[in-house]
C-alpha positions, 0 to 999 in steps of 0.5 A: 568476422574478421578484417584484413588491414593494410596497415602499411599503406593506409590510414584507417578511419572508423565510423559510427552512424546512428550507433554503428560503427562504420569501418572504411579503408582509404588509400592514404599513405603514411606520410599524410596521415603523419601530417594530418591530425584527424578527429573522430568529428571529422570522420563522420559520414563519409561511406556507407554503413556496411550491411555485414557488420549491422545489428540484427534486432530480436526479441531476444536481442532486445530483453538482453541487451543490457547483458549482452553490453556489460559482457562486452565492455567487461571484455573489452576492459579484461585486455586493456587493464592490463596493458594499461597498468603494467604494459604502458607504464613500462613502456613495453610496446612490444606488448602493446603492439601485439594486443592491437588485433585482439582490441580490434576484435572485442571492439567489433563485439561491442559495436554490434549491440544495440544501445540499451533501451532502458537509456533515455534519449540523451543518455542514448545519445552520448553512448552513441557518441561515445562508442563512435569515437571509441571505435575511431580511437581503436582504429588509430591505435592499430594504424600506429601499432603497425608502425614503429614509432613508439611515442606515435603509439604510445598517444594512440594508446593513451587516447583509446584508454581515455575513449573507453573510460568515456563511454564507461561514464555513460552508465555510471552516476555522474559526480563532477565532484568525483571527475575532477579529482580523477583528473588529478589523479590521473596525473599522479598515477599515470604521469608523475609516478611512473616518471618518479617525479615524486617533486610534482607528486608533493605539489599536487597534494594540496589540490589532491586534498581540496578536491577530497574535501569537496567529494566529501561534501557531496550527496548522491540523490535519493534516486541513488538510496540503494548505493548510498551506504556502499559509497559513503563507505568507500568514499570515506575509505578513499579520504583516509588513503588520500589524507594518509598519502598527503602525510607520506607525501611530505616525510616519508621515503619513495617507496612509501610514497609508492604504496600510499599512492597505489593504495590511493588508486585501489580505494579510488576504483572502488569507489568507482565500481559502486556508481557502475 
């Protein structure tokens, strides 16, 4: 199924009722949705759910919906790494404009899906949420990818890729321990690094460090037995990349600063990838 979007004209607004998505185009021009911020809260239920993109619920739908998900979000994930590690840090907009219609596609996919039924009703709820917003995040990176500005985009883009990881969190085990240090993280691969701000990047090591030693400290639940060995081993190969980046960080020469700091970001997403 496919949309046709007058992007020029108008702001898009992106709905989830009940786990839906809703998608509704208004005739706002432009120059209003330059001046008004919008939120995914203040989208909500405004128009009807449209019959065509509701989810027919089977057996089949059901026992595989879990599958059915995970394919969808590995989909979805499959276009935006790239964009996200090499398009965006390069500031290749062109790039990043043209990925906006196949986003939309794989959104609409994953907005089909039933919420697994294996979820209790607060994790239910927050993937509800979640993917609600995302899909409002998605609609407003397509409204600034028809326009020219690049900063406009490049916020857009920024707050889809941050919509994605949140609805990604729903089916991970949650380790505050493991947020707080991707918060700082976050600011030294996406921020500092590609600025080579290597000042900012050594004053944040010592806050980098703290928050490795406090993940250290931590214990995954028993109901987590299965990944236990898995991540601890991880976790240790991620303190080793941390300690060895705080030492180059001091001494060494940007370019090892740089490869200490992407190695860093590797053993961190593989750490990642055990809680999933």
């Amino acid at each position: 199924m496919r949309f046709n979007h007058n992007l020029k004209l108008g702001a898009i607004f992106a709905f989830l009722l009940t786990g839906l998505m809703i998608w509704s185009f208004g005739p706002e021009g432009k120059a209003l949705a330059q001046k008004v911020v919008i939120t995914p809260k203040d989208s909500v239920a405004k128009v009807d759910i449209p019959v065509s993109i509701t989810p027919v619920m089977t057996d089949s739908t059901v026992q595989d919906t879990t599958n059915q998900l995970a394919n969808a979000m590995n989909d979805f994930h499959s276009i935006l790494y790239p964009m996200w590690h090499e398009a965006y840090p390069k500031k290749d907009f062109k790039a990043i404009r043209e990925q906006a219609p196949l986003f939309q596609k794989k959104l609409l996919v994953l907005i089909r899906i039933p919420a697994p039924t294996d979820l209790d009703e607060q994790k239910k709820q927050d993937f509800l949420l979640k993917r609600q917003n995302l899909a409002f995040y998605v609609d407003q990176y397509n409204v600034a990818a028809a326009d020219t500005v690049d900063s406009a985009l490049a916020s857009a883009f920024e707050q889809m890729h941050w919509g994605y990881e949140e609805l990604d969190k729903v089916f991970m085990v949650e380790i505050k321990q493991l947020d707080s240090f991707h918060e700082t993280l976050y600011f030294l691969w996406h921020k500092a690094l590609p600025a080579k701000d290597y000042k900012s990047v050594k004053e944040t090591m010592p806050v980098l460090k703290a928050e490795m030693d406090s993940l250290m400290a931590f214990q995954l639940p028993s109901s987590c037995k299965d990944i236990k060995d898995d991540f601890e081993a991880k976790r240790t190969a991620l303190k080793d990349a941390v300690y060895q980046l705080v030492d180059v960080a001091q001494k060494g020469t940007e370019k090892q600063i740089d490869d200490a700091l992407t190695l860093m970001h590797e053993k961190f997403m593989d750490l990642s990838s055990v809680l999933k």
